[in-house]
N, CA, C and O atoms as a MOPAC input file, in Angstrom:
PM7 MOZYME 1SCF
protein

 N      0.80900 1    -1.19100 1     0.00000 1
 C      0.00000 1     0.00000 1     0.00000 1
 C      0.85300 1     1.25600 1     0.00000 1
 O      0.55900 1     2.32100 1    -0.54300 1
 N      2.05100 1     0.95200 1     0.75100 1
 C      2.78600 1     2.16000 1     0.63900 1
 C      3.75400 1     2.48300 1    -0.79300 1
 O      4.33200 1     3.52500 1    -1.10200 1
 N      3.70600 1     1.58200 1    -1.28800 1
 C      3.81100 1     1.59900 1    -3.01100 1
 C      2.67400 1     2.21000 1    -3.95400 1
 O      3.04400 1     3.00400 1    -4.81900 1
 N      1.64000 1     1.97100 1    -3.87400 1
 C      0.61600 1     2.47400 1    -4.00100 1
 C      0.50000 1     4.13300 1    -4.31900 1
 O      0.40300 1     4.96100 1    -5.22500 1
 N      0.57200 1     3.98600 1    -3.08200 1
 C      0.37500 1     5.27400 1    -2.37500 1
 C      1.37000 1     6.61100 1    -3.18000 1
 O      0.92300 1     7.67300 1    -3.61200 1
 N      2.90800 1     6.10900 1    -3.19900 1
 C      4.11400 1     6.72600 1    -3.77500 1
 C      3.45900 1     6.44000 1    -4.93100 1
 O      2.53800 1     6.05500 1    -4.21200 1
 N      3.02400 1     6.24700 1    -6.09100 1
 C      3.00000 1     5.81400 1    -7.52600 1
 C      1.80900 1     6.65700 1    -7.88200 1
 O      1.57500 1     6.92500 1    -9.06000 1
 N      0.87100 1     7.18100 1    -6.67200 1
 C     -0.40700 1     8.23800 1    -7.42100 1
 C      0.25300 1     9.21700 1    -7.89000 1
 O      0.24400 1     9.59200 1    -9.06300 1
 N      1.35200 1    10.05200 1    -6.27100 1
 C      2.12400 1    11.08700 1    -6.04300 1
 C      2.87900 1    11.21300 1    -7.20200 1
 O      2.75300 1    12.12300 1    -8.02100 1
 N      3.33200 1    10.68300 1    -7.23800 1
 C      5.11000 1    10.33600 1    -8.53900 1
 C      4.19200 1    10.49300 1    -9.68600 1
 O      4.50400 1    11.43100 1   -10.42000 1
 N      3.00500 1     9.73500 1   -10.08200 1
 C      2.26200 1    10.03300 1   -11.40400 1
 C      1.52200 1    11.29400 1   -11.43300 1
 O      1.41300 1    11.78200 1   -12.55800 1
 N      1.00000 1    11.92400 1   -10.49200 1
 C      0.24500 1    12.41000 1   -10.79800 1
 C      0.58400 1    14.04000 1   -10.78600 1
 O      0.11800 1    14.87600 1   -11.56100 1
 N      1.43500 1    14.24300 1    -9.79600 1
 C      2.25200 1    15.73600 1    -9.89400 1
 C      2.69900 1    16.30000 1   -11.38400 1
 O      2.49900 1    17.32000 1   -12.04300 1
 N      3.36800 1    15.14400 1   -11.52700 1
 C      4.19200 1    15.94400 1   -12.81200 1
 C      2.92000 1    15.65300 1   -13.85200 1
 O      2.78100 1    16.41900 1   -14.80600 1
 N      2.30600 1    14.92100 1   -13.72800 1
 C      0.68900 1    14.98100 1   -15.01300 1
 C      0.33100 1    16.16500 1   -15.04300 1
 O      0.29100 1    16.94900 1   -15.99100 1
 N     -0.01100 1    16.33100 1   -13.67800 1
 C     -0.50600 1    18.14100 1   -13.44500 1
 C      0.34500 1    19.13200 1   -14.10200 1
 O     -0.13700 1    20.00100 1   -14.82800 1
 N      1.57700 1    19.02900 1   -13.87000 1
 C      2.68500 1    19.59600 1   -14.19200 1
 C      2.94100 1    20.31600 1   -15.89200 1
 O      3.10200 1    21.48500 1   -16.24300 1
 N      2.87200 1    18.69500 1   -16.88000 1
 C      2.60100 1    19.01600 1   -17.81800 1
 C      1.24500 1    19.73200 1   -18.69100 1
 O      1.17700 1    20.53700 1   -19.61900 1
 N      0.18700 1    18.95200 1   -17.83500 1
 C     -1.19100 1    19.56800 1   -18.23700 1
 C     -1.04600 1    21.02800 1   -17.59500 1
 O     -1.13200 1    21.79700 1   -18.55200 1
 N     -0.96800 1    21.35000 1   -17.08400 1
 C     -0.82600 1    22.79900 1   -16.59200 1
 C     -0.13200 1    23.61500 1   -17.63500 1
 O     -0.77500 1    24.44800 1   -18.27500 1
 N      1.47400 1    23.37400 1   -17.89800 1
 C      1.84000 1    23.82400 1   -18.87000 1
 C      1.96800 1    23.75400 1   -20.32300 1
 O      2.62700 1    24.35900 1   -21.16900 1
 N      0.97900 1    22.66000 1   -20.32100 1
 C      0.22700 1    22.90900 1   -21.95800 1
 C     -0.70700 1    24.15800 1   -21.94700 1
 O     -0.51200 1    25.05700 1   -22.76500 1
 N     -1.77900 1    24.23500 1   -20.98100 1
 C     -2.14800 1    25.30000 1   -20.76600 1
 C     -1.94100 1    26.92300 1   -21.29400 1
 O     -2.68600 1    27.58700 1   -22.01400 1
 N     -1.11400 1    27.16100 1   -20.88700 1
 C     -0.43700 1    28.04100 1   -20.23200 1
 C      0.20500 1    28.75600 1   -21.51400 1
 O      0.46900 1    28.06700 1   -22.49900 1
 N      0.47400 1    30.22100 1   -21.50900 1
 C      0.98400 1    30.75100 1   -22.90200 1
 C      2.76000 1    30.12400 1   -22.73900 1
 O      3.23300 1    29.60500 1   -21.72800 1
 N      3.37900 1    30.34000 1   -23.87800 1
 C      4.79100 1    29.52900 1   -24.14800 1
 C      5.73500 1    30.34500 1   -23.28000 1
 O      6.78900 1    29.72700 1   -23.12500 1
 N      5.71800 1    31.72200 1   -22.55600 1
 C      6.37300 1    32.06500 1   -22.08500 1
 C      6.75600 1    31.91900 1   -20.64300 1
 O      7.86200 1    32.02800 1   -20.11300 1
 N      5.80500 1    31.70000 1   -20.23300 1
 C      5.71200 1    30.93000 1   -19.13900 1
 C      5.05100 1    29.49500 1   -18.08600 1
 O      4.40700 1    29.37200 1   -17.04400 1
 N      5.74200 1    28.52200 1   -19.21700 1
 C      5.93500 1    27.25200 1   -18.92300 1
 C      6.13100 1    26.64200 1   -18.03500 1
 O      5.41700 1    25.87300 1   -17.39100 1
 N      7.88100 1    27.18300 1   -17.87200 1
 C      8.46900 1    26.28100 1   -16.88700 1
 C      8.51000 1    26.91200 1   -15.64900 1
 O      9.39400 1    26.57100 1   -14.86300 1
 N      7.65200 1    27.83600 1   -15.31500 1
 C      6.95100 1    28.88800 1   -14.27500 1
 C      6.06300 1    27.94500 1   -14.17100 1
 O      6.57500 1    27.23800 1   -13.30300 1
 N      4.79700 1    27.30800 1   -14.54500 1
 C      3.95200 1    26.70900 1   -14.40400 1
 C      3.95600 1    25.26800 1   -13.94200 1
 O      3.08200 1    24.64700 1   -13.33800 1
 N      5.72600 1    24.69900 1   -14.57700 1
 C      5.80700 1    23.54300 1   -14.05300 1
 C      6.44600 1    23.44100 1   -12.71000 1
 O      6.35600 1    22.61200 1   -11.80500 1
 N      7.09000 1    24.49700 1   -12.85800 1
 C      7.70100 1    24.61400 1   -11.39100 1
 C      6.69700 1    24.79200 1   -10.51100 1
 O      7.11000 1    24.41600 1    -9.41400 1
 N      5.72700 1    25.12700 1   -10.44800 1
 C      5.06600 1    25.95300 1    -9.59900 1
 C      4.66700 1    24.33200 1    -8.66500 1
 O      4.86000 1    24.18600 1    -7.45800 1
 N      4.15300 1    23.38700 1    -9.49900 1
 C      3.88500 1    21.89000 1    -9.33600 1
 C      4.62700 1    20.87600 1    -8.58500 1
 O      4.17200 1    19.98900 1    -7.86300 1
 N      6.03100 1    21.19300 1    -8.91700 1
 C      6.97900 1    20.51100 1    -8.66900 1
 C      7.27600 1    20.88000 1    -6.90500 1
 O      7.03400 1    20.20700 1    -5.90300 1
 N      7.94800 1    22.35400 1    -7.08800 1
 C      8.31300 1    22.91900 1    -6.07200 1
 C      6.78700 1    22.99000 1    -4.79200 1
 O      7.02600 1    22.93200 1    -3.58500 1
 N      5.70900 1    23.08300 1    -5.18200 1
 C      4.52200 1    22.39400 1    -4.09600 1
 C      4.56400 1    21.19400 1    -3.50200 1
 O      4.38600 1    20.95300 1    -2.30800 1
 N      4.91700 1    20.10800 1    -4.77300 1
 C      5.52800 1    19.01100 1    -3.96900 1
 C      6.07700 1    18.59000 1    -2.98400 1
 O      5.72300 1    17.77800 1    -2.12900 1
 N      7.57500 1    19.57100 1    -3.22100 1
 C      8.84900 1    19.91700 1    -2.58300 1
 C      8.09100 1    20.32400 1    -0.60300 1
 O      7.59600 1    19.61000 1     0.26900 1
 N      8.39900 1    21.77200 1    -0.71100 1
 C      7.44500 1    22.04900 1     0.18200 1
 C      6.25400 1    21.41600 1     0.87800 1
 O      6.42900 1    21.27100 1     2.08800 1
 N      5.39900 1    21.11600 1     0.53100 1
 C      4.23700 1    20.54600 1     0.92200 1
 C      4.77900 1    18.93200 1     1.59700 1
 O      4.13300 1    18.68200 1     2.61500 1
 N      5.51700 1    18.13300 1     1.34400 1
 C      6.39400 1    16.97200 1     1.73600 1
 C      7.13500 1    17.16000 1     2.90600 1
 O      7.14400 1    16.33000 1     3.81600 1
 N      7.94000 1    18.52400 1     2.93100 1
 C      8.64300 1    18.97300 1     4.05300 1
 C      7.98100 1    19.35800 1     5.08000 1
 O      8.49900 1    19.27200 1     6.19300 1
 N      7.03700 1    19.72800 1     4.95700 1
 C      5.88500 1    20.78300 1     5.90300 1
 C      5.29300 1    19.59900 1     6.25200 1
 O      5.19600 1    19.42600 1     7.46700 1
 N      4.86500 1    18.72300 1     5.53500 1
 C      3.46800 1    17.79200 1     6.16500 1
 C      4.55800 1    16.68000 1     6.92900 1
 O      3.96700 1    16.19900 1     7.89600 1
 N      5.65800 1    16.23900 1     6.83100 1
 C      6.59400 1    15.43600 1     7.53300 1
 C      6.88200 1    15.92100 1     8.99700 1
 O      6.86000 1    15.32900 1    10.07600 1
 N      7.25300 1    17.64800 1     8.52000 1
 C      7.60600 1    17.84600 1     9.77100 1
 C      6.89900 1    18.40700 1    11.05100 1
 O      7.27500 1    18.28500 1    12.21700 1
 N      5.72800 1    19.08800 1    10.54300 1
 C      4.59900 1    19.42300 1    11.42200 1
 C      2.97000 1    19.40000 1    11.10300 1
 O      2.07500 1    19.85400 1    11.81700 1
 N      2.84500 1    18.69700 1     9.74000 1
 C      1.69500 1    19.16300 1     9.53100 1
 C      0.74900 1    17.61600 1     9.84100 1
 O     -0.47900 1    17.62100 1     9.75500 1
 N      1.32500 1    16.69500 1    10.10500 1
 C      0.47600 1    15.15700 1    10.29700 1
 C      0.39700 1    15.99900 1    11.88400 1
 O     -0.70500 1    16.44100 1    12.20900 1
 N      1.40700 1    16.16700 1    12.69100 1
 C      1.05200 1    16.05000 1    13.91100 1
 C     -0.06200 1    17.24400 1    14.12200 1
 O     -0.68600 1    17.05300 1    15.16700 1
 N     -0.47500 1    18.40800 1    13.42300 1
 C     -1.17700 1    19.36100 1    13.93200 1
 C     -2.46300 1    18.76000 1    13.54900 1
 O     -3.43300 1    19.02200 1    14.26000 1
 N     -2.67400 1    17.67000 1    12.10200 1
 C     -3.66300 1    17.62200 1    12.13100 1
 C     -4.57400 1    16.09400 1    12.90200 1
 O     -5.79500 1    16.02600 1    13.03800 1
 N     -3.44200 1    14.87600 1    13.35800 1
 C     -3.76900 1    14.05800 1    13.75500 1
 C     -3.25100 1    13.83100 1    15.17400 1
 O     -3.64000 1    12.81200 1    15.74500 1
 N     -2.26600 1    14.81100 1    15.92600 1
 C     -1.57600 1    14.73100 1    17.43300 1
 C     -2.36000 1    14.75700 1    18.12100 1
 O     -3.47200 1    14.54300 1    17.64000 1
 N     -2.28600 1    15.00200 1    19.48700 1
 C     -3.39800 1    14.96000 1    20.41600 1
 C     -3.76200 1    16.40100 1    20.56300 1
 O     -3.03900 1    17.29700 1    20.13000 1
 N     -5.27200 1    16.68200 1    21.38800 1
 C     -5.00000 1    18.38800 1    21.03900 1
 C     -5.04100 1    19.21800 1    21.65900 1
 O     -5.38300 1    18.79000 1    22.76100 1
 N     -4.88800 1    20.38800 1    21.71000 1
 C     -4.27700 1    21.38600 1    22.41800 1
 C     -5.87900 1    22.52900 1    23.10100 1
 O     -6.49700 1    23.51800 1    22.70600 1
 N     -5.90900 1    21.80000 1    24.01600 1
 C     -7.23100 1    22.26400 1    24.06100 1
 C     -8.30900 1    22.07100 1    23.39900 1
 O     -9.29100 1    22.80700 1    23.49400 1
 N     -8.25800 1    21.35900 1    22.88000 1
 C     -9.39500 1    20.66700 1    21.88300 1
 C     -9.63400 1    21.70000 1    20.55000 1
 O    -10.74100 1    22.20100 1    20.34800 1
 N     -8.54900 1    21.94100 1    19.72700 1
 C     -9.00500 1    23.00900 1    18.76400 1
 C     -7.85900 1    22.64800 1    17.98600 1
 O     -8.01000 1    23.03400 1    16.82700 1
 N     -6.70800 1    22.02300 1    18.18400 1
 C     -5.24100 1    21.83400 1    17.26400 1
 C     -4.75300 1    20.59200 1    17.47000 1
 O     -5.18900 1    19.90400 1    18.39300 1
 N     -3.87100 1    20.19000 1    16.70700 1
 C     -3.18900 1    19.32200 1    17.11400 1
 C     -1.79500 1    19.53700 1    17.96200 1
 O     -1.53500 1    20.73600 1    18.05300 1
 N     -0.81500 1    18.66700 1    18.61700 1
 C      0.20000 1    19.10500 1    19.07500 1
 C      1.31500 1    19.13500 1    18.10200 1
 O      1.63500 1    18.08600 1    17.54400 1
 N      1.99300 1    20.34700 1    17.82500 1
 C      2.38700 1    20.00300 1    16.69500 1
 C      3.84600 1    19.56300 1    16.85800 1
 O      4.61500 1    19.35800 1    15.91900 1
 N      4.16000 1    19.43200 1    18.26300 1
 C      5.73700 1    18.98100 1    18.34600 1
 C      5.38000 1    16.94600 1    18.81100 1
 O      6.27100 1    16.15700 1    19.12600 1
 N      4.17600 1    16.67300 1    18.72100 1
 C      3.97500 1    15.02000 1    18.73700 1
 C      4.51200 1    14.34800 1    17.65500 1
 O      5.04000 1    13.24800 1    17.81700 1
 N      4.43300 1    14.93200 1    16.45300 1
 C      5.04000 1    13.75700 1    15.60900 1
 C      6.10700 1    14.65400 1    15.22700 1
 O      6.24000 1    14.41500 1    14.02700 1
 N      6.88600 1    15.48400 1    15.51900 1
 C      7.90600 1    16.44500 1    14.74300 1
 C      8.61700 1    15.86100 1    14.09600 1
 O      9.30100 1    15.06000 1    14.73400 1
 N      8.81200 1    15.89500 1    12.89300 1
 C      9.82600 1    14.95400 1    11.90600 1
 C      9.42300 1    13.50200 1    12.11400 1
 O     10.17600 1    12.67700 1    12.63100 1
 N      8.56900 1    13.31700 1    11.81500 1
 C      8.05100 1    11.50000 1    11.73300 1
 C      8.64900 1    11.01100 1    12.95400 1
 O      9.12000 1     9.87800 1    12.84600 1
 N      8.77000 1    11.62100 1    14.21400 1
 C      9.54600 1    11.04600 1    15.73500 1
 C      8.25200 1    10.14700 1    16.17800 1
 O      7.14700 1    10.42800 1    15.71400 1
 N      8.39200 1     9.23300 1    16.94200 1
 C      7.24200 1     8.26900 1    17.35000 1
 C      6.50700 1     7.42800 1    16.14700 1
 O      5.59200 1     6.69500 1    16.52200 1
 N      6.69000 1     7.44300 1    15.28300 1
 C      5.85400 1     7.18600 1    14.40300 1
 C      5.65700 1     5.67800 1    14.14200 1
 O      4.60700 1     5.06300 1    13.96100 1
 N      7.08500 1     5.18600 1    14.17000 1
 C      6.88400 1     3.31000 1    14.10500 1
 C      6.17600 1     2.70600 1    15.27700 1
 O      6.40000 1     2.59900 1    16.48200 1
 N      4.88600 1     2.22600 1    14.13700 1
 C      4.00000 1     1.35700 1    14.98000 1
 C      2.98800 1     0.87400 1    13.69600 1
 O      3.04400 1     0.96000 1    12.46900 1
 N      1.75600 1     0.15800 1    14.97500 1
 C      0.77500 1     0.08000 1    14.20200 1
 C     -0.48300 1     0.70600 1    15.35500 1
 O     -0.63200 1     0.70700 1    16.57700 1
 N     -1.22900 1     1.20500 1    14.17300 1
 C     -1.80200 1     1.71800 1    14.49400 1
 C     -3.49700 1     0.98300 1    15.27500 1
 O     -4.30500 1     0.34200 1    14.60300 1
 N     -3.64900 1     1.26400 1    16.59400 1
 C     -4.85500 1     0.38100 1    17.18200 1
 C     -5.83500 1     0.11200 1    16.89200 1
 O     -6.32400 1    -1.01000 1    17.02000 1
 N     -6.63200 1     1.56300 1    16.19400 1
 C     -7.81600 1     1.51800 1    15.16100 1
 C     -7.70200 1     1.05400 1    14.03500 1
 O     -8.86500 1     0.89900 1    13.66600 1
 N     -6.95900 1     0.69000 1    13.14500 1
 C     -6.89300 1     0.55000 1    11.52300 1
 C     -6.11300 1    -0.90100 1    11.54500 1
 O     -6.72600 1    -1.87100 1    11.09900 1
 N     -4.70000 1    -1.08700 1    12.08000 1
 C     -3.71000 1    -2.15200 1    12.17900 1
 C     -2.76500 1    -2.12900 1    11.29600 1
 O     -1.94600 1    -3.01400 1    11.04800 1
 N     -2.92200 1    -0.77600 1    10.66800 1
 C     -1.63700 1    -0.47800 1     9.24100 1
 C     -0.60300 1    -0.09000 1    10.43700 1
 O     -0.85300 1    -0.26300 1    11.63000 1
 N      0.84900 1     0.57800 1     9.81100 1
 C      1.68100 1     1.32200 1    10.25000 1
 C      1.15700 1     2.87300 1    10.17200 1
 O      0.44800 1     3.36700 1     9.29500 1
 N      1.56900 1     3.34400 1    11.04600 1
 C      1.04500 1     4.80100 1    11.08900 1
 C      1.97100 1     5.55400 1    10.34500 1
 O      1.72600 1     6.69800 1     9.96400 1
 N      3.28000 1     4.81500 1    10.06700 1
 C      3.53400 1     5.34200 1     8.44000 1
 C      3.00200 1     5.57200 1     7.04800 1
 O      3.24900 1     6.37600 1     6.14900 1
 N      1.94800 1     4.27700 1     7.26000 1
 C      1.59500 1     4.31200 1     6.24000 1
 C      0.32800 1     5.54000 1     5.76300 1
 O      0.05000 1     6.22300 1     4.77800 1
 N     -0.18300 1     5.29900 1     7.14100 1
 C     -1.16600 1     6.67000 1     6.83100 1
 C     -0.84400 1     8.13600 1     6.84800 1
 O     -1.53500 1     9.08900 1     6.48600 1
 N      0.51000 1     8.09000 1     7.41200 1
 C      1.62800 1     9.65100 1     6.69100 1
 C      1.40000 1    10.17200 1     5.23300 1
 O      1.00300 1    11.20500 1     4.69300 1
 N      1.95400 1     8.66100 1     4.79000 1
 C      2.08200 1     8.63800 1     3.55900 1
 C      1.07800 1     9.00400 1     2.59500 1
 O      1.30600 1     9.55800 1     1.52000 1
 N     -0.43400 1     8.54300 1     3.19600 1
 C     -1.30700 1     8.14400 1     2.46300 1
 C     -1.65600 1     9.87700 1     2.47200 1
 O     -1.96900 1    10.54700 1     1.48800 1
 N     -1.53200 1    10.25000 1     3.57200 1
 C     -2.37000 1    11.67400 1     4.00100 1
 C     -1.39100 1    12.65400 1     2.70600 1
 O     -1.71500 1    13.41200 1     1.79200 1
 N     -0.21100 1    12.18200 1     3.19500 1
 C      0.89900 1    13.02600 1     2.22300 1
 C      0.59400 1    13.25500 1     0.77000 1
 O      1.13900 1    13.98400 1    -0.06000 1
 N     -0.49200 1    12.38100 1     0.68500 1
 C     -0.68400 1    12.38800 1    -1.00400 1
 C     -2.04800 1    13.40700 1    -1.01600 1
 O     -2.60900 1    14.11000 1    -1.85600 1
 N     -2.13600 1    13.25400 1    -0.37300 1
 C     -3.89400 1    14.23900 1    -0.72700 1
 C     -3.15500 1    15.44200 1    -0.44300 1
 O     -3.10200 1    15.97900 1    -1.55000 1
 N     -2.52700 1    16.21900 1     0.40500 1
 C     -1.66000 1    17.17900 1     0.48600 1
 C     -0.83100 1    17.86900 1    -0.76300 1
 O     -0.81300 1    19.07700 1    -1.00000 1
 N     -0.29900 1    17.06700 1    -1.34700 1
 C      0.31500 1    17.60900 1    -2.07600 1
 C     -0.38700 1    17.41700 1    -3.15700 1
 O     -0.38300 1    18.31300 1    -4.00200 1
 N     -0.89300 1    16.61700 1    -3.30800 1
 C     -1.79600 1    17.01100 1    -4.93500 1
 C     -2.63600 1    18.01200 1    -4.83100 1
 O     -2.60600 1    18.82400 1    -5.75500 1
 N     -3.58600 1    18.24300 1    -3.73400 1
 C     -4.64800 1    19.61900 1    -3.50000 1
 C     -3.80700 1    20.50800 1    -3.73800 1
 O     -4.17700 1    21.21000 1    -4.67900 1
 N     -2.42100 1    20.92800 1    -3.13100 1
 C     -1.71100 1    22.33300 1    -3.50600 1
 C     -0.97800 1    22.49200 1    -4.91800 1
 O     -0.27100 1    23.43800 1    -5.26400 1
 N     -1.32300 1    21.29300 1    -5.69300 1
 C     -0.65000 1    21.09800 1    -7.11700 1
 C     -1.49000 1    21.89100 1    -7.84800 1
 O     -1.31700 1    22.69600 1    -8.76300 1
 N     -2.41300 1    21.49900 1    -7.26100 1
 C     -4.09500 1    21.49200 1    -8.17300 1
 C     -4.44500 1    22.73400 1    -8.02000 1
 O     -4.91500 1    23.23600 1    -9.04100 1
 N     -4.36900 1    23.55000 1    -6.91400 1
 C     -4.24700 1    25.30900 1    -6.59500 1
 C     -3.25900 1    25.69300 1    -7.43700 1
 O     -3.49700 1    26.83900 1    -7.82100 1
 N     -2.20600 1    25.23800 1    -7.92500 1
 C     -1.52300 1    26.09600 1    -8.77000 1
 C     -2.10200 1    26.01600 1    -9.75200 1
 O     -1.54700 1    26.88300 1   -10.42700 1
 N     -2.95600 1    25.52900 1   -10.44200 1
 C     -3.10900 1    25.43900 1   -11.76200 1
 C     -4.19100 1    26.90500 1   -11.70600 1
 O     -4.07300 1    27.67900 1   -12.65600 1
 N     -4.99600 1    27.18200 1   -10.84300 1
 C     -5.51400 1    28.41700 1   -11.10200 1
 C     -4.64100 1    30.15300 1   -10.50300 1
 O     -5.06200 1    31.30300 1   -10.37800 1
 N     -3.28900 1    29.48200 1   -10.27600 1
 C     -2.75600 1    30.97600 1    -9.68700 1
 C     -1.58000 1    31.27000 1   -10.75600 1
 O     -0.83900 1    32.22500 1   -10.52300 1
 N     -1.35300 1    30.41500 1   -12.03600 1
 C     -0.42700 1    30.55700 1   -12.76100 1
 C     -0.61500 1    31.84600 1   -13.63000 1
 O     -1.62900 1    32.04900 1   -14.29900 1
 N      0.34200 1    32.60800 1   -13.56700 1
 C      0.35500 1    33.92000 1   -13.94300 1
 C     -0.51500 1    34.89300 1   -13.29200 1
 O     -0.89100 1    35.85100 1   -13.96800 1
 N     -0.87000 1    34.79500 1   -12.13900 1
 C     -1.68600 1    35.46300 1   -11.00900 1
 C     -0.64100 1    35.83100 1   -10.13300 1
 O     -0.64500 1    37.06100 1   -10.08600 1
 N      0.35500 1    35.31700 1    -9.33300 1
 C      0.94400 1    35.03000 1    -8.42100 1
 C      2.37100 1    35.29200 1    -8.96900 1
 O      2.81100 1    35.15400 1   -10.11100 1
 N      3.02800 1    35.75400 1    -7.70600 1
 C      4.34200 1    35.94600 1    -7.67000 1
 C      4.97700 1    35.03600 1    -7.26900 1
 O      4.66100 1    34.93900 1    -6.08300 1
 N      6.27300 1    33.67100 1    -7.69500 1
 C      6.69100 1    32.77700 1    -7.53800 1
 C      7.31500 1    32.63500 1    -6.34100 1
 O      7.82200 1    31.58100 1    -5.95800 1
 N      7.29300 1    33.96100 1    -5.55300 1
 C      8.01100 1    33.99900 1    -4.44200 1
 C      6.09300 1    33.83100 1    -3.30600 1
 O      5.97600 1    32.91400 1    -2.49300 1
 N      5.15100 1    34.65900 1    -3.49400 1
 C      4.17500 1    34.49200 1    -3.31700 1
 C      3.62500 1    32.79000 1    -2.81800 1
 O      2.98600 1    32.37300 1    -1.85100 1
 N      4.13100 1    32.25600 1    -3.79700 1
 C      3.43200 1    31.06300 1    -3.97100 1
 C      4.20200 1    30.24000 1    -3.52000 1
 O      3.85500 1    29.13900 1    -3.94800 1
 N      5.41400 1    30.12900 1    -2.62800 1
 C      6.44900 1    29.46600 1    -2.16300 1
 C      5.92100 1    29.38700 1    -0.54900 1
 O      5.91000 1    28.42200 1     0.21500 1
 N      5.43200 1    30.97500 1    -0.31200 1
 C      4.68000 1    31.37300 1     0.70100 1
 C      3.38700 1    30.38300 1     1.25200 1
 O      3.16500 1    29.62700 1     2.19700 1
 N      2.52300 1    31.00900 1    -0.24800 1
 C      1.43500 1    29.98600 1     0.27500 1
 C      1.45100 1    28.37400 1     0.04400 1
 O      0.63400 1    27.69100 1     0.66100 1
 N      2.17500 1    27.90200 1    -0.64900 1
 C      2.66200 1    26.56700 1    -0.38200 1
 C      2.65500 1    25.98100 1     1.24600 1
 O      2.03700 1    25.05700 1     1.77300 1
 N      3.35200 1    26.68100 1     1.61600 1
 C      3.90300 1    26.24500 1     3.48900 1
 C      2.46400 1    26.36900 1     4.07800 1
 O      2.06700 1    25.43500 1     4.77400 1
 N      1.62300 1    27.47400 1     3.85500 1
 C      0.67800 1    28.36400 1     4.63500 1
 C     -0.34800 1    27.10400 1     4.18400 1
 O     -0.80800 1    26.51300 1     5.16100 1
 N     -0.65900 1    26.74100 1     3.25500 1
 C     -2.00300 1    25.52500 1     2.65200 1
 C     -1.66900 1    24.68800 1     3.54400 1
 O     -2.41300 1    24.23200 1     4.41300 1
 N     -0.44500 1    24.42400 1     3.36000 1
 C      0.09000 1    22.60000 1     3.81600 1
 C     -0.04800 1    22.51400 1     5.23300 1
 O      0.22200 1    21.46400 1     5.81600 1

């Protein structure tokens, strides 16, 4: 499953990637593919290092998650009591809906947005 899982991600980014910059007038292409790629990038780093735990940690008054519980995938090897997967695996799984939703936002901010802008809201979505 955790093959799976890697093979939507890996296919389906750069699909976006290119469909996006077919789109897109010829001058700014590889603005458009980047925009895809580098969400990836980001959105992978962010959801590894704080964004599973804010949205699945225990919570902080009942309104957040904790976001230093899973900091950098720390605690994470196991299985999980409710499901019986590895709670890696549902990192992973979550990791994919993550980064494709902020792939999929670029496709309507291309040539809207300032590349520095959008580096921004990359972190800020994720």
């Amino acid at each position: 499953m955790l093959m799976a899982s890697a093979l939507v991600v890996f296919m389906t980014v750069p699909g976006l990637a290119l469909f996006y910059g077919g789109l897109d007038r010829s001058k700014s292409i590889l603005n458009t593919i980047a925009m895809s790629f580098v969400a990836f990038s980001i959105v992978t780093i962010t959801w590894l290092a704080v964004g599973y735990s804010i949205a699945y940690g225990d919570d902080i008054g009942g309104f957040i998650g904790n976001p230093l519980q899973y900091l950098f995938t720390k605690d994470i090897s196991g299985i999980n009591a409710d499901t019986g997967y590895p709670v890696l695996l549902d990192v992973m799984f979550q990791l994919t809906f993550a980064t494709i939703t902020t792939a999929l936002v670029s496709g309507s901010l291309v040539g809207r947005m300032k590349f520095s802008a959008w580096l921004l809201f990359c972190v800020l979505w994720s």
